[in-house]
Legacy VTK file of the C-alpha trace (Angstrom):
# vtk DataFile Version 3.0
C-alpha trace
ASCII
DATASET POLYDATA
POINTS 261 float
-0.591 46.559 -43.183
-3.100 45.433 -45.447
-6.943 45.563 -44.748
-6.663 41.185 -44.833
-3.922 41.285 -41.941
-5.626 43.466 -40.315
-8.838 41.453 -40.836
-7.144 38.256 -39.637
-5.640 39.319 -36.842
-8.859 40.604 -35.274
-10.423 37.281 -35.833
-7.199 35.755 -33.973
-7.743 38.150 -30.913
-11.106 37.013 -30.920
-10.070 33.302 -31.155
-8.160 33.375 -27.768
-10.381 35.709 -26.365
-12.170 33.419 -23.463
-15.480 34.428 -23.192
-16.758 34.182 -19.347
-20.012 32.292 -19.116
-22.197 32.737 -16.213
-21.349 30.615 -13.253
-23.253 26.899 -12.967
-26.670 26.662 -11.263
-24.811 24.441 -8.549
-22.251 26.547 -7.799
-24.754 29.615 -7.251
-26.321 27.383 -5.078
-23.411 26.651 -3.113
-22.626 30.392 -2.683
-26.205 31.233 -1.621
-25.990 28.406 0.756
-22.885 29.286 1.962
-24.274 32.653 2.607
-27.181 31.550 4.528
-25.088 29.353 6.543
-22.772 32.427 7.718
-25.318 34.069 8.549
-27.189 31.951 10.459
-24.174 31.430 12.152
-23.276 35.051 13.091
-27.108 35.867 13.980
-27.392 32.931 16.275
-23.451 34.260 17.740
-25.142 37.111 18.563
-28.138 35.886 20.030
-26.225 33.325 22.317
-23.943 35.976 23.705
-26.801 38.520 24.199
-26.178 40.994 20.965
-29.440 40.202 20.738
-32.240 40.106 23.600
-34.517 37.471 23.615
-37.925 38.644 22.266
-36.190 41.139 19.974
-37.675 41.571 16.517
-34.944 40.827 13.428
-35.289 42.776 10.500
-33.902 41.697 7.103
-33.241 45.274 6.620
-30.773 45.481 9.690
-29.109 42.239 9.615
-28.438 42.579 5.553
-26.786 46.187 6.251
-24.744 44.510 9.231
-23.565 41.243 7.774
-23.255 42.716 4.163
-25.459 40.547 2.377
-28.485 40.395 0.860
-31.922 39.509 2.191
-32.137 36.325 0.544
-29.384 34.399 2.344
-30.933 36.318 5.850
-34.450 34.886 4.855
-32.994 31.805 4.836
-31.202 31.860 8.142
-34.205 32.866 9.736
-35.342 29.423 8.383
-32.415 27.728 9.942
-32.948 29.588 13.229
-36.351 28.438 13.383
-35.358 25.029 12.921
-33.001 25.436 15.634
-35.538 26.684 18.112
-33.934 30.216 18.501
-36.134 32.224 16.344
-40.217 32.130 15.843
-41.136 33.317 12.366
-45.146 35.009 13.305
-47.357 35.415 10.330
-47.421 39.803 9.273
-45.912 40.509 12.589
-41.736 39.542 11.558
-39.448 36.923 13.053
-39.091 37.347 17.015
-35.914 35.724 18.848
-37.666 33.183 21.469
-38.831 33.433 24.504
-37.924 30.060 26.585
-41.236 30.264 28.850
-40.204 28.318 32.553
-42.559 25.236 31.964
-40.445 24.686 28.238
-37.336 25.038 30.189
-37.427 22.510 33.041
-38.112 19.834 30.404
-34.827 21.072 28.677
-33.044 20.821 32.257
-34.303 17.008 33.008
-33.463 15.936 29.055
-29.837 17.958 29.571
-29.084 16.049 33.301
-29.511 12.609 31.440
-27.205 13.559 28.708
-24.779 15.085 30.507
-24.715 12.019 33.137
-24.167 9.822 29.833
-21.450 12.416 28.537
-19.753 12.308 32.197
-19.548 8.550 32.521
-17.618 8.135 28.831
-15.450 11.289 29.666
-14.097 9.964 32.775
-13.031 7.047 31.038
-11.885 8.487 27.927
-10.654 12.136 28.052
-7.349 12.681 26.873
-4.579 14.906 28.956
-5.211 17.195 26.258
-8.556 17.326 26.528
-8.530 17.902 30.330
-5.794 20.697 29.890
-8.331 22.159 27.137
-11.411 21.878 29.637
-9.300 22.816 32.772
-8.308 26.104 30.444
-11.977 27.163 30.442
-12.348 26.633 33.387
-9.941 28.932 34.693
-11.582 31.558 32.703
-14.627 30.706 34.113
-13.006 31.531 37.600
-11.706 34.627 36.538
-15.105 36.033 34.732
-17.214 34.872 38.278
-14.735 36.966 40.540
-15.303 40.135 38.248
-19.111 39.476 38.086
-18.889 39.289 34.238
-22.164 36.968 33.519
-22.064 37.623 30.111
-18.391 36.784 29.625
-19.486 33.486 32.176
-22.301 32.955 29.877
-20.136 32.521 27.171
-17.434 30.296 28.511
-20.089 28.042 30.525
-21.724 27.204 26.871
-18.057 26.753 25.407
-16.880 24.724 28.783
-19.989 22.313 28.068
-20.128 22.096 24.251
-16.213 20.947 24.418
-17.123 18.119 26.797
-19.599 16.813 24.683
-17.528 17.302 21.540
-14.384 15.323 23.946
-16.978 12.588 24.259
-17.301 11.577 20.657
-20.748 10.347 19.718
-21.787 12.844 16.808
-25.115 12.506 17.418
-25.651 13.199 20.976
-23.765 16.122 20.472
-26.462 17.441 17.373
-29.478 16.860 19.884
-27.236 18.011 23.293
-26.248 21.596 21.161
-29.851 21.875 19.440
-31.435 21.787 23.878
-28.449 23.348 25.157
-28.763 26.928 22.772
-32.534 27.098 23.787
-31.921 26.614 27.223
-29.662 29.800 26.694
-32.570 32.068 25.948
-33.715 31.276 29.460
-30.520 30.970 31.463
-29.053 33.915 30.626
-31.505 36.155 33.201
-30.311 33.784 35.646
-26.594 33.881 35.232
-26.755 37.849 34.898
-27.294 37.316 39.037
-23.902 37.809 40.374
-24.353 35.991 43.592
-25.205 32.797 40.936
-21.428 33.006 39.683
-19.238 31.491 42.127
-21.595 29.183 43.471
-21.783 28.098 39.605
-17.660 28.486 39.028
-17.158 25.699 41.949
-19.645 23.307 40.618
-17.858 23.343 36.754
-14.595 22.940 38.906
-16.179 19.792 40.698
-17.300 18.200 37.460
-13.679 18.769 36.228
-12.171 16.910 39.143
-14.871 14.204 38.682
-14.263 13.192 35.151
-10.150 13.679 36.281
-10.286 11.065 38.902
-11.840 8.441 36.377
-14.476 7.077 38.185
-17.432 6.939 35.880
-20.162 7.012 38.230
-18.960 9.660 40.200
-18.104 11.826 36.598
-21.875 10.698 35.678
-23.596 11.644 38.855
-21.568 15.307 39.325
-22.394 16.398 35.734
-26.300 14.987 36.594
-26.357 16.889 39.530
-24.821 20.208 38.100
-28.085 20.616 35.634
-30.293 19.928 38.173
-29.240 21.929 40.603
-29.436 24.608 37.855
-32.713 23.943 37.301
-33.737 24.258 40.929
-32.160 27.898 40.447
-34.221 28.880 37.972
-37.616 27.824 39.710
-36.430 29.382 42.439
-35.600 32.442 41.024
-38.820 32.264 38.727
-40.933 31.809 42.033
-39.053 34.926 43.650
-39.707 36.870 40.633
-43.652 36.053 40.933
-43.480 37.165 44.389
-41.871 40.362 43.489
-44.584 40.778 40.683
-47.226 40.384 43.367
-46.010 42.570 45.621
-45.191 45.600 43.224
-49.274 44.894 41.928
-50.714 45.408 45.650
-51.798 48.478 46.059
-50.271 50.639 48.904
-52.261 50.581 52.142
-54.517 53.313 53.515
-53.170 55.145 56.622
-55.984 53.931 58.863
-55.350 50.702 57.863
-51.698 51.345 58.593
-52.415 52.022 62.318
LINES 1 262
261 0 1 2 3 4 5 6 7 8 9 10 11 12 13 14 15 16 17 18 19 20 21 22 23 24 25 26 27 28 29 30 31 32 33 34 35 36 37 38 39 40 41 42 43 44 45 46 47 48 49 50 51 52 53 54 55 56 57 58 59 60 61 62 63 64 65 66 67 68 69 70 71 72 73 74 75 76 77 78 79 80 81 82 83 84 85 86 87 88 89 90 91 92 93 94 95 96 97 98 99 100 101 102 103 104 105 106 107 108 109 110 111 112 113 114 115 116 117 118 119 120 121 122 123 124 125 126 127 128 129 130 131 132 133 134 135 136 137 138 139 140 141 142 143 144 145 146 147 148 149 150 151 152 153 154 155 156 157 158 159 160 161 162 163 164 165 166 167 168 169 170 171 172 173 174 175 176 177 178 179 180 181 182 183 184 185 186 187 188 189 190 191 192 193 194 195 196 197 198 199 200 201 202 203 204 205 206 207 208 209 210 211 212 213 214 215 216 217 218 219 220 221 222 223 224 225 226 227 228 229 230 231 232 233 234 235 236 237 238 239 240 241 242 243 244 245 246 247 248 249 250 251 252 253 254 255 256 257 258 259 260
């Protein structure tokens, strides 16, 4: 072969030879936002099914070696938890899961009752039977998870039982603000539903609402699913006031043994 063959046919290799240009800004956009977005997602999993405590301190460090991304897309869904209300980003100190303090968490309860009364009253006169075989499913599992004292698996299926109803009702954005109140109230509920004596009393209530929005009388749906929250709430002052008297008690110191007789 002569050197011009030769010559020409490395010019022809390099002809069809495509030549891979860097991706476009917008789609490196999209994949950091995608990123972000499974992240957030997984962190705020975990936080709602008590991976992570509330108060705990996330680290980029962790969560990038866990999830398998980088800290950028983590920094980001620390923004999105924030705006969520499960995270508090604190100036040289890190990003703290939240702390639902009682006072912050009635006001959640008495915003929850009204929406739930609202979702209640459209359910029982819209639900589907395969909506009510979907709900009925979880609540079974509900059952089950209260017998064996598993709060955390309870946990999980109450916020799945309650999301679906609101998801069954249809108006998109009810369901943004009802999900945005319902995943803070979590912070604070959880110490309350880790009290097995809580779960049955809790099982039959879900299994009440069920037969309420069944029988497809709207007030009745509207006033069980109303009454449900707030008798929840009346738990957790309850149970906040026993836990001050506890406090109390433990503080005070023991008593001398002349003053004992």
């Amino acid at each position: 072969m002569t050197d011009r063959s030769r010559t020409g046919s490395t010019s022809a290799v390099h002809a069809i030879t495509p030549q891979l240009a860097p991706p476009p800004a917008s789609i490196a956009v999209l994949r950091s936002a995608s990123l972000s977005s499974a992240a957030q997602h997984e962190i705020e999993r975990m936080i709602l099914e008590g991976d992570i405590k509330a108060g705990a301190k996330l680290t980029e460090a962790w969560l990038s070696e866990r999830l398998g991304v980088s800290r950028g897309p983590i920094r980001e869904a620390f923004r999105m938890l924030e705006e969520a209300g499960l995270v508090r980003q604190e100036k040289n100190r890190g990003v703290f899961v939240r702390e639902i303090p009682l006072e912050e968490a009635l006001e959640i309860f008495d915003l929850r009752a009204a929406m739930d009364e609202l979702v209640g009253r459209r359910l029982a006169e819209s639900i589907t039977p395969e909506q009510l075989k979907t709900a009925r499913g979880i609540v079974e599992k509900m059952d089950v998870a209260a017998r064996a004292g598993d709060g955390d698996a309870y946990h999980v299926l109450n916020l799945h039982f309650h999301d679906s109803l609101v998801e069954f009702a249809g108006n998109r954005k009810l369901a943004v603000m009802y999900r945005k109140l319902v995943k803070e109230l979590a912070l604070y509920r959880r110490r309350n539903l880790r009290d097995q004596d809580a779960l049955p009393h809790s099982a039959a209530e879900h299994r009440a609402i069920l037969k309420a929005i069944a029988s497809g009388d709207a007030e009745h749906a509207g006033h069980a699913m109303y009454d449900h929250v707030i008798e929840s709430k009346q738990r957790a002052l309850d149970g906040s006031v026993a836990k001050a008297s506890q406090r109390t008690k433990a503080s005070r110191p023991p008593a001398s043994r002349k003053a004992r007789r």
